[in-house]
N, C-alpha and C positions, 0 to 999 in steps of 0.2 A: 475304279482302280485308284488306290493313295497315289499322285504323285512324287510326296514328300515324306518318308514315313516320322516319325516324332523325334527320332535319332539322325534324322537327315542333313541335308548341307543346310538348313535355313534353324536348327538346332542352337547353333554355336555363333558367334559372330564371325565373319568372314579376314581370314590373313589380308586381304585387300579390299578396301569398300569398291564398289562398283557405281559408277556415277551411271551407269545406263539400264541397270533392273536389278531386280535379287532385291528387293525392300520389304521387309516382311512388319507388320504393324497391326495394332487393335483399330476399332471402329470409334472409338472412343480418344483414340489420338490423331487418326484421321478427318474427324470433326474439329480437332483444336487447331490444326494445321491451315483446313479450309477456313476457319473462323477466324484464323490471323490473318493469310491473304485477303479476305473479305475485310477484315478492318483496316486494310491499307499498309497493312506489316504491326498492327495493335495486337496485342489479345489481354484482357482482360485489364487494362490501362499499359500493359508492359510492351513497351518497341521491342520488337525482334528483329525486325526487318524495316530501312528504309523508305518512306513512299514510291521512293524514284526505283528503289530494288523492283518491288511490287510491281507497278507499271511495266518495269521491261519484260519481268517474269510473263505477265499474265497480256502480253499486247505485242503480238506477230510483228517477228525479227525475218523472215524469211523475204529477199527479194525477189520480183514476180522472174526473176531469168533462175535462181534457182528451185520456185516452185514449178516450171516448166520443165524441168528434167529432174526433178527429185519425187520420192513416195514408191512405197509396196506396188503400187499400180495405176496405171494412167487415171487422171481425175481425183487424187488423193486430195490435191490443193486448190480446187475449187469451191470449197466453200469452207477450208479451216487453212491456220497458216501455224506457226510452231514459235511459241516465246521461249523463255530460257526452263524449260525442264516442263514445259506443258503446251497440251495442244490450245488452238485459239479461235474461234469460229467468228467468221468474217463474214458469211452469205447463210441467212437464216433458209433455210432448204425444207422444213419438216417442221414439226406443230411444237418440238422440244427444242432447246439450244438458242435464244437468241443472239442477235451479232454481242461479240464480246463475253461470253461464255468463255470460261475456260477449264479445264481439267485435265482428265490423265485417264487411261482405257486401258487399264492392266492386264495381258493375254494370259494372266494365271485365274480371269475371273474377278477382279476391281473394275470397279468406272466409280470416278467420282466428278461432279463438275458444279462449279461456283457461278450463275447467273447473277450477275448485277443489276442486270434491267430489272428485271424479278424480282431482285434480293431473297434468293433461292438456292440452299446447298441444296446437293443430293448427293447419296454417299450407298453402292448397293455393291456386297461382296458376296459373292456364290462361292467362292475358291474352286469354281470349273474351268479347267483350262481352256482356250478360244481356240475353233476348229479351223479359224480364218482372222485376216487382218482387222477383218469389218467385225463390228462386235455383236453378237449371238441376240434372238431375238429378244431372250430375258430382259436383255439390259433395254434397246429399241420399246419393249413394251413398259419397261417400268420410266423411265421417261417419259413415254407418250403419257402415263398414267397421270403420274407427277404433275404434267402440265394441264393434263385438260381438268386437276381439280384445282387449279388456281381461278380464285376467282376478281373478279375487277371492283 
C-alpha cells in the first residue's frame, strides 16, 4: 500500500520545517551528510560544521536520571543514549553497532549509522514503514551482515 502517493504531503516542501521527522532525501545525499559528520564536520575539504558541533551531535547528551524515565519502553536506554538529532550507542549489545556508533532509524523504513571504530557508514532505505519502535528484522539482518564481512 503507497503511503505517500507522488502528489502527497512530502511532494511540495513544507509551510513549516519540522525539526522532529517528515525528511524526505536521496541516498546519495544521505552519504554526503554521513561523510561530513564522519570527517569531523569536513566534506570534501569544505567545513560545514564545527568539530565541537560534531562531537555533541554524535556523543549522548542524555542524563542517567532522564534515561531512567524516558523512551518508547522500559530498557530503551540501556545501551544507546540520544546526541543532538541522533541516536548514540553506549553498551555494544550485539555483533553490529560498536560503543560510539551513531545514526538515525527512520519508522518510514531509513537506518543509517556512522561506526567510527570501524570507519564504517551504512546507509539501507526500504521505504517500509516500522510496525514497532525496535526496527524490523531487514534492517537487524543487514547490519549483522555488514559486520560479520568486515574483516581485521
Amino acid at each position: 500500500m503507497v503511503y505517500d502517493p507522488p502528489t502527497g504531503q512530502w511532494s511540495a516542501p513544507p509551510a513549516f520545517p519540522s525539526g522532529a521527522g517528515g525528511l524526505v532525501s536521496t541516498v546519495g545525499d544521505y552519504a554526503t551528510f554521513a561523510a561530513m559528520l564522519a570527517g569531523d564536520g569536513t566534506y570534501r575539504g569544505v567545513r560545514v560544521l564545527s568539530r565541537a558541533s560534531v562531537s555533541l551531535m554524535t556523543s549522548d547528551q542524555l542524563p542517567a536520571e532522564v534515561k531512567a524515565v524516558s523512551g518508547l519502553m522500559p530498557g530503551d536506554f540501556d545501551d544507546m543514549g540520544w546526541g543532538f538529532g541522533m541516536s548514540v550507542v553506549t553498551r555494544r549489545t550485539q555483533l553490529y553497532d560498536s560503543v560510539g556508533t551513531y545514526g538515525w532509524n527512520g519508522g518510514l523504513g531509513t537506518t543509517w549509522i556512522n561506526d567510527p571504530a570501524e570507519d564504517l557508514t551504512l546507509i539501507l532505505m526500504t521505504q517500509r514503514a516500522w510496525t514497532s519502535h525496535l526496527p524490523p528484522a531487514i534492517c537487524r539482518d543487514f547490519l549483522t551482515t555488514a559486520y560479520q564481512a568486515l574483516e581485521d
